[in-house]
C-alpha positions in Angstrom: 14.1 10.9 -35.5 13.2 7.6 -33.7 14.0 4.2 -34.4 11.8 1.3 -34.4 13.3 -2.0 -33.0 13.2 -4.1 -35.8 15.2 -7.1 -34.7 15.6 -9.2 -31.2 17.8 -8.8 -28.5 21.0 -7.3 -29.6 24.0 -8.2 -27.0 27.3 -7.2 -26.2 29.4 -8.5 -23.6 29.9 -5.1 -22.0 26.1 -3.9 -21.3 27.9 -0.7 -23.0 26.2 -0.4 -26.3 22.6 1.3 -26.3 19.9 -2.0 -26.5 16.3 -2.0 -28.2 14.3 -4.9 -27.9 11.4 -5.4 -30.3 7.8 -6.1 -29.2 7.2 -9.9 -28.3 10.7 -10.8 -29.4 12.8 -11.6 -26.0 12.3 -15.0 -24.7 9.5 -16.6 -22.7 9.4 -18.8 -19.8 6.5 -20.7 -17.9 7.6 -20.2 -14.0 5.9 -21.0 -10.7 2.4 -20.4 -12.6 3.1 -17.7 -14.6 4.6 -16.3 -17.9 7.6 -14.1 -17.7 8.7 -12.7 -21.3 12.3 -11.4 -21.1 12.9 -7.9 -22.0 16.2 -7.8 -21.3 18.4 -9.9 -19.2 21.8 -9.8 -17.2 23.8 -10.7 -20.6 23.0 -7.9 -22.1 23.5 -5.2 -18.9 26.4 -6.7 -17.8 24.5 -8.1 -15.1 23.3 -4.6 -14.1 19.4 -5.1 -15.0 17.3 -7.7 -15.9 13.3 -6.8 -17.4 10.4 -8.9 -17.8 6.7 -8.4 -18.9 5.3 -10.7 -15.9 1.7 -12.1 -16.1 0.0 -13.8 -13.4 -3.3 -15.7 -12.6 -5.5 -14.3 -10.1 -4.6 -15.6 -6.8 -1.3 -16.0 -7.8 0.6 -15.0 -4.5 4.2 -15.6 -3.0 5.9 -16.6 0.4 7.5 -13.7 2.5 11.1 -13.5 1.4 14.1 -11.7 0.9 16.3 -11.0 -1.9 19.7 -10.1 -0.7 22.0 -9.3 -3.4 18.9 -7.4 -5.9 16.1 -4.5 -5.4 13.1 -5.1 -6.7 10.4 -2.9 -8.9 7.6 -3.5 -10.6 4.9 -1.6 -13.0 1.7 -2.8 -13.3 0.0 -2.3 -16.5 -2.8 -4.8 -15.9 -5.1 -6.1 -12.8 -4.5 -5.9 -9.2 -2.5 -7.2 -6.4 -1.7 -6.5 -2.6 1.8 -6.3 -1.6 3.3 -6.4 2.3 6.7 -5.1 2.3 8.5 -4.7 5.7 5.8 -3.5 7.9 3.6 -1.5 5.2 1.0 -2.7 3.2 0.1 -1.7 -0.2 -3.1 -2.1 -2.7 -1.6 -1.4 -6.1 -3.3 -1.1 -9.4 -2.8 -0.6 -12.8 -0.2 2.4 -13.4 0.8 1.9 -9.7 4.7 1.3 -9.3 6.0 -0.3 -6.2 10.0 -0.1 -5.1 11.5 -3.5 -3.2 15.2 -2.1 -1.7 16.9 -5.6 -1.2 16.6 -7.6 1.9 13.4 -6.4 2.8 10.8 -9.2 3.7 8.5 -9.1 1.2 5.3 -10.8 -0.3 2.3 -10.6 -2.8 -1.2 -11.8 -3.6 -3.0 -10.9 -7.2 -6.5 -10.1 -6.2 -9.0 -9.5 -8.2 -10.5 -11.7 -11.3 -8.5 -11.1 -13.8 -4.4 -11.7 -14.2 -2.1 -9.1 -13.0 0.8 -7.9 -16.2 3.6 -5.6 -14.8 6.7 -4.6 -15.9 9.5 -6.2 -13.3 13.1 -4.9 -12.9 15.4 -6.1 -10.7 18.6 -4.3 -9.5 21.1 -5.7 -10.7 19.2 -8.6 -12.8 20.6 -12.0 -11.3 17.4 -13.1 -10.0 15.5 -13.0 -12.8 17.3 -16.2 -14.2 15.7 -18.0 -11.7 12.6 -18.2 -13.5 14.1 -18.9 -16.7 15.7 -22.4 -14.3 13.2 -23.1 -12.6 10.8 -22.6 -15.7 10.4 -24.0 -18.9 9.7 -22.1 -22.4 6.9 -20.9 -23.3 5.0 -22.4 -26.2 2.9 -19.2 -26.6 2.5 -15.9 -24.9 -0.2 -16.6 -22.5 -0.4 -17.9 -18.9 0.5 -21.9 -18.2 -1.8 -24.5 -17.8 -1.9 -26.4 -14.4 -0.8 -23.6 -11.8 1.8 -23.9 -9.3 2.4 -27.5 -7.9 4.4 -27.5 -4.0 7.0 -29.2 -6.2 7.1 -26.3 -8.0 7.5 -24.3 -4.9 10.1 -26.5 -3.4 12.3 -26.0 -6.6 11.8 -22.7 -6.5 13.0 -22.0 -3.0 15.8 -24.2 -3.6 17.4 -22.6 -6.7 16.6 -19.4 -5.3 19.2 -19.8 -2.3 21.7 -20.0 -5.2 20.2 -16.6 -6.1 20.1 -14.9 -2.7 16.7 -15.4 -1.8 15.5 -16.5 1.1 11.8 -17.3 2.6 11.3 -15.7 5.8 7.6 -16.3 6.3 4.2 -18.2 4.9 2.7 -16.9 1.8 0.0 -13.9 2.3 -3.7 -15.4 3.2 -5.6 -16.3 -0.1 -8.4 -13.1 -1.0 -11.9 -14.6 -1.0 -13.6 -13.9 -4.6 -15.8 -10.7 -4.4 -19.6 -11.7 -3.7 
């Protein structure tokens, strides 16, 4: 017989006790042009995972960096991105899953015209609190107005030190739109 989650987030200081989150129930956060809604976070895995349901714009893209204390791995459910990861490159899609060990030099571009939604993990789930700093929440469940701003960026790369990660390189060219 399977149970339905019913309620929100249900914690425990330990991570021990099994966790079901509801649809729509975990918290939301507007980060660095994007909506991240929390799945589950490092309170309630001891720090050993953190989940989010992360939608991004098209064109949405990210410097070349490092995160040296967490892997990375994301899900995608929705849209299309290209990722460079050490010296590979990949063209993902929807139901295409991508693994980011840490301190690997990594970045992203959303191509496409339509947002990219993936599942993201991260290993153990410390970094995922950035975005909930450097962020602010979400009045509804839909991407931010206004994009990302270089103080946006600059915030971003500051906290993140705090967070073990590092930029390494220039964000990945733009994709011109599809003619």
């Amino acid at each position: 017989m399977s149970q339905t989650p019913t309620a929100s987030l249900t914690t425990t200081s330990t991570g021990a006790a099994p966790l079901a989150v509801a649809a729509g129930s975990g918290a939301a956060t507007w980060a660095m042009g994007a909506l991240f809604e929390r799945l589950v976070g490092t309170g309630d895995t001891a720090g050993e995972l953190a989940a989010s349901l992360v939608t991004q714009p098209p064109g949405a893209g990210s410097p070349l960096h490092v995160h040296t204390r967490e892997a990375e791995a994301w899900y995608l459910l929705e849209g299309t991105m290209t990722y460079v990861a050490g010296a590979e490159t990949f063209h993902l899609g929807a139901g295409d899953f991508i693994y980011l060990p840490r301190n690997v030099p990594h970045a992203f571009r959303v191509t496409g015209a339509s947002p990219v939604r993936f599942l993201g993990l991260t290993l153990p789930g410390m970094v995922m609190d950035l975005y909930d700093e450097v962020g602010v929440p979400a009045g509804e469940r839909r991407l931010p107005d206004g994009g990302v701003s270089a103080a946006d960026v600059a915030r971003w790369i500051e906290v993140g030190a705090r967070y073990g990660l590092r930029v390494v390189g220039p964000p990945m060219p733009a994709v011109p739109p599809a003619s």
